[in-house]
Structures are given as structure tokens and as C-alpha cells.
N, C-alpha and C positions, 0 to 999 in steps of 0.2 A: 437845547440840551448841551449839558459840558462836563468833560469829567470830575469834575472839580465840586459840582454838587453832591456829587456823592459823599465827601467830606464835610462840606457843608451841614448837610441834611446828620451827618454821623454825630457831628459837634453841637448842634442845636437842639437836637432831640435825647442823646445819648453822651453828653458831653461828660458822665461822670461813669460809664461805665467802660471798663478794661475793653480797650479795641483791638493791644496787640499783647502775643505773650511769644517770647524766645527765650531758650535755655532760662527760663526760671525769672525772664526780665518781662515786667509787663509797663503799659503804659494805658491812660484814659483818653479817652478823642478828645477831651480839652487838650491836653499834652500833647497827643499827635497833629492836631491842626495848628498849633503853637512854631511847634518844631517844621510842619511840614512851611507855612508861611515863612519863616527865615528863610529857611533855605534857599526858598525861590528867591528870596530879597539878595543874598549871596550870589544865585546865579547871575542875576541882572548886574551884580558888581562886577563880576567877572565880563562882563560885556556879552553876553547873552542878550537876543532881540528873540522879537517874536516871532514861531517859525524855524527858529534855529534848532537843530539836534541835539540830544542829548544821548550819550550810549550809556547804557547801563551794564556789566560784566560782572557777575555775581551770584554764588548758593541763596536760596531762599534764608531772609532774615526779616525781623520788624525794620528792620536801617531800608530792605531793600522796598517794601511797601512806602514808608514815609517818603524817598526817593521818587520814588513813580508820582507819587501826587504833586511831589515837589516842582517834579520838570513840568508838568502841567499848570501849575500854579504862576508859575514863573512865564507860562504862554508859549513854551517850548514842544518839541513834538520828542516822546520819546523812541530812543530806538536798542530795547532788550537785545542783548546777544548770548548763544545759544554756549552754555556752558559746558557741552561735550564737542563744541569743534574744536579743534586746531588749529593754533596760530594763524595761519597760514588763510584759514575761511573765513575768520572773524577780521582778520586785515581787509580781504575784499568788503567783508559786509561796511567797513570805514572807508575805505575808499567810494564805497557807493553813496552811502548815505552821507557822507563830510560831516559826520559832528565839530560841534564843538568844544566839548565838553565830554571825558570818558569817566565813569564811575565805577570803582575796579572792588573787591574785599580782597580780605589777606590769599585767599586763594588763587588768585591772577594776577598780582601786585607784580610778579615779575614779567606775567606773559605782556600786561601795560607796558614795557618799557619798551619793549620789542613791537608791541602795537602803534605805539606814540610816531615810530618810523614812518609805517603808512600814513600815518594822516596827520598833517598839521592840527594841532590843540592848543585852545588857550587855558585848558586844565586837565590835568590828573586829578579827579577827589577819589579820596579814599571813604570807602563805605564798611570799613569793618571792625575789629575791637583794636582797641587801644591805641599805642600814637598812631598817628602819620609819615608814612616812608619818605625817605627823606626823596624830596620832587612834587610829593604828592600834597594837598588842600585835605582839611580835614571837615569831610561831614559833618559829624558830632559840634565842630566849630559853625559851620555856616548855619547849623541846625539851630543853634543858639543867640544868632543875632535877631534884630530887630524884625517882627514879620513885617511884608507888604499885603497892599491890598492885592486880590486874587485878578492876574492877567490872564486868565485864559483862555483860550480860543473856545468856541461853541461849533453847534452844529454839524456842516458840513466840513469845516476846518479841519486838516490833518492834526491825530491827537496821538498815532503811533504808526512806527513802521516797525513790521513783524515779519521779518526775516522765515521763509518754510526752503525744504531741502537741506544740500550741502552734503547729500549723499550722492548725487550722480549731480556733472556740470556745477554751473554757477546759480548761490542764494538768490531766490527772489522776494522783493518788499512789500510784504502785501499792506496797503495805504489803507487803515482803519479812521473815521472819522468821531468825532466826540459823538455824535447821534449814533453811528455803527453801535458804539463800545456799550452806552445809556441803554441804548434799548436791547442790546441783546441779554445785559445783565437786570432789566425789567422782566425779560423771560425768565431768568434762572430764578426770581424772588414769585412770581406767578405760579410756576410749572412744580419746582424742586424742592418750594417749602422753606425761604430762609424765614428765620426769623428772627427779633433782634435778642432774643437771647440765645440765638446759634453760636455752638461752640465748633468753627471748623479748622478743621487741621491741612493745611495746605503741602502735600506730598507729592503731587506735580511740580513742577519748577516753576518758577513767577516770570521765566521768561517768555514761557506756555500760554497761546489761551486760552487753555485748563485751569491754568493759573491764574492770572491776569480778571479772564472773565468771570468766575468765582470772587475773585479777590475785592473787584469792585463793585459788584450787586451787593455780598456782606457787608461793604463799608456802608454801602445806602440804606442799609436798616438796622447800620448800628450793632452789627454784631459782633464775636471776637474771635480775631485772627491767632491759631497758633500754629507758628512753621518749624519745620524742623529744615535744616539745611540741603538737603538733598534725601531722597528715598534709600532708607534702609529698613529692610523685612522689622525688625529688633526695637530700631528707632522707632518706626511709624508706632507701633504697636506701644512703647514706653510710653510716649507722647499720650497714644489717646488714652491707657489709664494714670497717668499722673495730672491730668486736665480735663479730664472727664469731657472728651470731645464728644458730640452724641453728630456731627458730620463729618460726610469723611470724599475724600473722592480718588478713584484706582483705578489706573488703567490693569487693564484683567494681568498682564505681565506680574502685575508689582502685587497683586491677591494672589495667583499661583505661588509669587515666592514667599510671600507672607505664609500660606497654607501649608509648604513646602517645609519649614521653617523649623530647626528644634527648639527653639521658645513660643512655637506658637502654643497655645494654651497653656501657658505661665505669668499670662496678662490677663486682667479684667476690661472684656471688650466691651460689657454689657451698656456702656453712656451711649455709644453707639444704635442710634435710630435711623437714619439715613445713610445712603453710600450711596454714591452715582459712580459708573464707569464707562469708557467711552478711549476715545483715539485708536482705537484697536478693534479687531472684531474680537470678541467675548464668546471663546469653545462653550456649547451648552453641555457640554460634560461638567467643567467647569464652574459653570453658574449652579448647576444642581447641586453639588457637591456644597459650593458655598451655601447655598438658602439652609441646607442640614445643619452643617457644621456654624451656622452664625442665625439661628433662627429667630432671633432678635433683631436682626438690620433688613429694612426695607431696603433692596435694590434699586435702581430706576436708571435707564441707559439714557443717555442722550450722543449723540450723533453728529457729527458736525465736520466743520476745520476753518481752519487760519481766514479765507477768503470771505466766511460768511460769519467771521466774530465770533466766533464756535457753535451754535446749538443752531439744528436745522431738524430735527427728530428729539422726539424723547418718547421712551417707552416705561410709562408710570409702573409703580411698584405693585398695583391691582392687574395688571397682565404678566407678571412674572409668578404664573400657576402651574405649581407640578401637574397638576391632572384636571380633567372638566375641559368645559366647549371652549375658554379661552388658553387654553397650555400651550398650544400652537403660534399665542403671537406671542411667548418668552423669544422664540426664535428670531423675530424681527426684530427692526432698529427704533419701532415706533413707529408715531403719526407725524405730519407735517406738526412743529411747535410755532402757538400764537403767533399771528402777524405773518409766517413763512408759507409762502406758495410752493410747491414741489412737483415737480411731473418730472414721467421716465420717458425718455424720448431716445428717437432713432437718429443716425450720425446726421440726419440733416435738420434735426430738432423740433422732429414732428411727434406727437403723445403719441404712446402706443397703449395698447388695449392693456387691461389689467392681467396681469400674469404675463406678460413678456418681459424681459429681460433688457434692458436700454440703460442709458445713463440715467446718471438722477442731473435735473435740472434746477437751480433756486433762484428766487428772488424777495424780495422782501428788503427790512429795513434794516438789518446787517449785513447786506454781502457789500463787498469792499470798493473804494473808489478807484483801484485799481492797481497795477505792479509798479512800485514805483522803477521810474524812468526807463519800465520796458514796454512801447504805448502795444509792439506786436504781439508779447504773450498777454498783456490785457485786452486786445482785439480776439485770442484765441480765445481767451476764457471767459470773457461777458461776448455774450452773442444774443443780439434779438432782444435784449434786457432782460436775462437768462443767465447765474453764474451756470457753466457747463465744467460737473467736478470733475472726471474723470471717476466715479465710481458704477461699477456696471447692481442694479437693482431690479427687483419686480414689484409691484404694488399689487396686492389681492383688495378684493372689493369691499371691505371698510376701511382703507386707506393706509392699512400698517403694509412698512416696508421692511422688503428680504432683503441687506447687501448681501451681494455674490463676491466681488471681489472689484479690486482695483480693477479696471482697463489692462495697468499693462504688467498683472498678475494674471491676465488671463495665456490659460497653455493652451498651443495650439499644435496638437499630436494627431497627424494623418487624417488633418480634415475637423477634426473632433474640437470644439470647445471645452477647456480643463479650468473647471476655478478652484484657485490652489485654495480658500476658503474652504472652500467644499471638501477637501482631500485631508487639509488640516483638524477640522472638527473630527471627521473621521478617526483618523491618528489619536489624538487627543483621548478619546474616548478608552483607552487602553489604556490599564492601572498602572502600569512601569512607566509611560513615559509622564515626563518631567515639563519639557520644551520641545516643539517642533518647525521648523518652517518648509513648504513646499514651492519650489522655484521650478521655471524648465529649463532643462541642459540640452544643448545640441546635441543631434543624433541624426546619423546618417540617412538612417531607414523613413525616420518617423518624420522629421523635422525639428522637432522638440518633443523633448518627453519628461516626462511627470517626475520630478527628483526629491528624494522627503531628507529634512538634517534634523534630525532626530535625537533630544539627549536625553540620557534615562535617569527615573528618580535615582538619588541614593541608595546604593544598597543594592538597587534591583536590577536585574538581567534582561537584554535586552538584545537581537541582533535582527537582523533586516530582512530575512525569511518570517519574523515572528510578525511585525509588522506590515507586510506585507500580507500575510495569509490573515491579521488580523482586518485590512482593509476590504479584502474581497468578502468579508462577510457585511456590509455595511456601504459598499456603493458598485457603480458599475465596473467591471474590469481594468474598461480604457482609463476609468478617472485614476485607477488603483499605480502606485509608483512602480518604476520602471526599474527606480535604483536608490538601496537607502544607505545614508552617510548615519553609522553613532559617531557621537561628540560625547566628551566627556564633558569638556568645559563649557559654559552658561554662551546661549550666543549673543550677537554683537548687539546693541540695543542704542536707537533712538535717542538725542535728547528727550524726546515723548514717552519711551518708553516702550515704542511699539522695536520691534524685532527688524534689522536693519538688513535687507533682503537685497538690497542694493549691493553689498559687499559680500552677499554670498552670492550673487550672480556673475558678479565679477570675477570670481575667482574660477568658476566656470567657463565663462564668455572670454576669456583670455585671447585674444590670436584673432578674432572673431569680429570683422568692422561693425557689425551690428548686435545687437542681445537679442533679435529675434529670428529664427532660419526657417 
């Protein structure tokens, strides 16, 4: 297996149909394996070996796909960087990784200059329209020389380092291999229905492996890619009716603002057939709301992260039932997906009975060859030949799983287990609000107690008695908040998209040598 066949396979089979479409530019996989071959032949002139890094810094674009394939073509390993850090995290992630080679669009072309400090390079290319800054190589140039034959590495060989965090401490590199990347986007073409005349609209960031992993199962059947530069409620929606996308894929963040939205129903969604969502837990107020309002898009979650090449669950679009004997696993994350073993185990990583509460455990043929060059958080996190996520789950007895919540989203108020999941669905569930997150805040009495930050739709009225008396009607007391924060402004959000809970604890946790009391 290599990722390179996925191109291959795109250009052989599908060499004349539209592979990429941006801002109105399309191109054919003859074209794009054209282009993508140069490039690699460019990289190796630049003195690129095999093995060597390549960063990538960049908004989703067709340059930024043809790229990815290119660094692989050329026998390089690539290393995406995450377009909502800061100088500052994206320098470490260079210094950790040493590329050699940084690939920037017009949107970072400055922060590159300032990058180029941390790490010795034997290029700046530029990946985005028009000329080349003056320092920088131009893409669009190396895209156009001569192709080579395909150098890639296969199998087991590192084929990407995928940088997760950067919200508490220092990134770490989770080491995907071409077999990882092959087979887990075998599942997403198995499981999620590509197919080669799929029109998917790519709105997670490609530095995502929401992104990435989508991105490369489509190339292998030949379908067509169109991106839009970064998520916008407005954009996403222009896009799928001027392309008649009929897939789509949302982290539930970027559906609530799209539904939120005052252009929503001033686009024709109806090309729309499939929509997967995922990186987040997905409020089932939420998801109901959607299946009404969009009665045409088959749902289907899949589950996953970075360590296992994204997909570890997936809950098909026949279990997403308002009513009847299956409504209850809309609530789940899914089943174990093809090829992936899953068990909930106890801190010492022993299964426990169906309906407890434990981590989820995986293994199979995506989880990752490890952190690069941190061999002791890779000893933490494969154990017994077990990735061990940190997400706390139950499994009921046909094998769909509940997440609860992260590990270290769990509150822990006088003794009491609090999963802020649990408290948040709740919240959710009330028509005025908009966005919420539930974190614990130190407290003398309790230890930690249950705190909700709460912003209201537009328009609508909201304050922290109302919420409050709305949660005691819908869970236990103790789970119910102690103390609630309105926000007016949207809160802080993930390169992923999920809600960045790390900087609302922070602000909390102030004074405090630990986040947990």
C-alpha cells in the first residue's frame, strides 16, 4: 500500500474526469497527476531525499491537494500545519519535525518569513495565486516541469506527521504510515458510500484528518474534490449549490452555524445526499433539528482521531431514527468500523462488562506508528498493542457505543462523577441557546463544580437562572451547573472546529498549579 496509488488508480480509471474544482478553477486527474509528477521532480531538484519533510502551511485549495500528493510522489513524508496556531506553535512544530522544505499560500507568506528563523530550509514554495514572493519558489512553476517516475515510499514507511493539540503544553506528531492512511480511507469508500461520481465539498481543513482522510479515499475512486478555503456558514452553502455537491462533511459546530445562519434557506441544498459529522460530540437536540430541517441528507457519524487515521466508529444513516426500537442508537457513536477492534476497558486495561463506563481501547490497521520522537507518550498511549484514547464510553450489547466524554472533561464535584457531555446535551436542548461549553471551576466546598458558558441565539434572551432551572428538569441535580457564564461572542474554536475548552479552563484555573482540585 502507498499513498500514491490513490492517484494512480484516479488517473487510470478516471483520467478525464474533473478531480478538482476551486473558486470556479477545475482540473481533470490527467491534469492533476501531470502536475502532481512535476512537482515531485522539482522537489528532488531542490535536494529533497527520501524521507525528508515537507511542511505544508495553508487554507484548503486544489494547489493544496496536488501538494499532498506531490510530497509523497517525490518519497517525502508530509508534515500539514495547523492554520489557526500561532507563530509561535507552528515554529515548534519546525523545529520538531526539520523539514525541509515549507509550503506557505498568500495567507501565511508573511508568517513564512518569520517561520524560516526556526528552521533551516532549502525552500520557501509558494502554494497560492499569482506570482511568487519575492524569496519564495513557485508551485505553479515546479507544477509544470518535467514529471518523474513515482518515488514513494509504501507500507509501513512514514507517509505523514500530523501534528494534534497546541492547546495545553507542547504538539505532538502522530507518525501515520502509507498502509495507516490506504486502509483507513478503504473504510471511508466501504462504510460512507464514495463513489466515483461523488461530488464532495471539503469544509474541514486539509490539514485535518477529516480532511486528508476524506480527501484521499475520493482520490481512489476517482471522484471530485471541491474546496472552499476555510468554513464559512454562507461559503459552505454557496459552494454546494453552485456544484451541486451531493457530499458533504460537518463537524456539528459548523451545522449549528450554518442552521444559525440568515442565509440559510436562500441556497438550494437539495444535491446534498450524504453528510458525515464527527470530531465533536453531536447534541441530539441538534441532530433532530437537522434530520427536519434538511429531510433529504442522510446523516452517518463516524468517530475517531488523529492516532487511529480518523475512523474507529461509524453510525450509519439507518440508525439515525426519530422513533421505533432503533432511536436510541442515534444517540451512540456507532459500531467498531471494518477491520477496527474496540473494547472499554478499566485503568488497568481489562474489558469491562457491557454498560460500564471505561475507556475506549483500539487497534486495527490505522492506529499510528507512534508520537514522533516522544518514544514515552507513545509508551503511554499504545499499551498491550491497544491505542488507549483517553475517551471515557459504554458499550450496550449490540456493540453501539455511548461517548461520555473526554477523560479529562470528566468533573469531579464531591465525590460525584460529572460528564460535561452529559450536562452540555442537556443545555443544548433549550431554544435560546446558540453555543455552550461545560468545564469544572475550583470550588472550595465541592472541589470542582460543574460551570456552563453559554451563548444565546440572536435575538433571544437568556440568563443563568433560566438555564439552570431548565437543566434540573432533564438530569440529576449534582450534574445540574453550579454557575453560568452568558457570552455574547461565538467561543474560542479548534483548528477542528470542536470548542476550545482548554482556554476556557484556563482562564479559570489561573493561580492554580493544577486544572484539577
Amino acid at each position: 500500500m502507498k499513498l500514491t496509488q490513490a492517484l494512480t488508480s484516479a488517473v487510470q480509471l478516471r483520467k478525464d474526469n474533473v478531480g478538482t474544482i476551486h473558486v470556479g478553477r477545475s482540473r481533470t486527474w490527467k491534469e492533476i497527476g501531470h502536475r502532481v509528477a512535476g512537482a515531485a521532480g522539482g522537489f528532488r531538484r531542490l535536494g529533497v531525499k527520501g524521507g525528508d519533510r515537507i511542511a505544508i502551511l495553508a487554507f484548503n485549495s486544489d494547489l493544496y491537494i496536488e501538494a499532498f500528493y506531490s510530497i509523497a510522489w517525490a518519497g517525502a513524508v508530509a508534515v500539514p500545519l495547523n492554520t489557526r496556531w500561532a507563530a509561535a506553535e507552528n515554529a515548534y512544530v519546525l523545529r520538531d519535525s526539520e523539514p525541509v522544505v515549507l509550503l506557505v499560500d498568500d495567507a501565511f507568506a508573511a508568517m513564512a518569513v518569520e517561520l524560516r528563523a526556526s528552521q533551516p530550509l532549502a525552500a520557501l514554495v509558494y502554494v497560492g495565486e499569482g506570482r511568487a514572493p519575492e524569496g519564495m519558489l513557485s508551485y505553479a512553476a515546479l507544477a509544470e516541469e518535467d514529471p518523474v517516475e513515482d518515488m514513494s515510499g509504501a507500507d509501513n514507511e512514514l507517509a505523514g506527521i500530523f501534528y494534534t493539540g497546541g492547546t495545553t503544553g507542547f504538539p505532538k506528531g502522530v507518525m501515520l504510515s502509507h498502509a495507516n492512511i490506504i486502509y483507513e480511507s478503504l473504510v471511508w469508500i466501504y462504510s460512507l458510500n464514495f463513489r466515483e461520481d461523488t461530488r464532495y465539498l471539503h469544509s474541514a481543513a486539509l490539514f485535518h484528518l477529516a480532511g486528508t482522510s476524506p480527501m484521499v479515499a475520493l482520490t481512489l475512486v476517482g471522484g471530485t474534490h471541491v474546496t472552499i478555503s476555510r468554513f464559512e456558514p454562507e461559503a459552505a452553502m454557496k459552494a454546494i449549490a453552485a456544484h451541486k455537491v451531493d457530499y458533504c462533511l460537518f463537524v456539528p459546530t459548523m451545522l449549528n452555524m450554518m442552521l444559525n445562519h440568515s442565509s440559510f434557506g436562500q441556497y438550494d441544498l437539495s444535491s446534498v445526499k450524504d453528510c458525515e459529522y464527527g470530531a465533536s460530540p453531536m447534541p441530539d437536540a441538534l441532530l433532530v433539528k437537522l434530520m427536519k430541517v434538511l429531510p433529504g441528507w442522510r446523516f452517518h457519524q463516524g468517530y475517531g482521531m488523529t492516532e487511529c487515521a480518523a475512523l474507529a466508529t461509524i453510525l450509519p444513516w439507518k440508525y439515525h431514527a426519530l422513533e421505533g426500537p432503533v432511536a436510541e442508537k442515534r444517540k451512540s457513536a456507532g459500531r467498531a468500523a471494518p477491520g477496527v477492534e474496540l473494547r472499554i476497558v478499566d485503568d488497568a486495561g481489562k474489558e469491562l462488562p457491557r454498560g460500564s463506563v471505561g475507556e475506549i481501547a483500539i487497534r486495527g490497521s490505522g492506529v499510528m506508528l507512534g508520537y514522533w520522537r516522544k518514544p514515552e507518550e507513545t509508551a503511554r498511549a499504545l499499551r498491550g498493542g491497544w491505542l488507549h484514547t483517553g475517551d471515557c464510553a459504554w458499550m450496550d450489547e449490540d456493540g453501539f457505543v455511548y461517548i461520555v466524554d473526554r477523560l479529562k472533561d470528566m468533573i469531579v464535584s464531591g465525590g460525584e462523577n460529572v460528564y460535561s457531555g452529559e450536562v452540555e446535551n442537556a443545555i443544548f436542548q433549550h431554544e435560546n441557546v446558540r453555543e455552550c461549553a461545560v468545564i469544572a471551576v475550583p470550588d472550595p466546598h465541592w472541589g470542582e463544580a460543574v460551570h456552563a458558558i453559554v451563548v444565546p441565539k440572536e435575538g433571544r434572551a437568556l440568563v443563568p437562572e433560566m438555564v439552570i432551572a431548565h437543566c434540573r428538569t432533564l438530569i440529576a441535580g449534582y450534574k445540574c451547573p453550579r454557575s453560568v457564564e452568558i457570552r455574547l461572542d461565538p467561543l474560542p474554536l479548534t483548528g477542528s472546529g470542536k470548542i476550545m475548552k482548554s482556554a476556557l479552563r484556563e482562564e479559570k484555573w489561573r493561580g492554580y498549579s493544577r486544572s484539577v482540585n
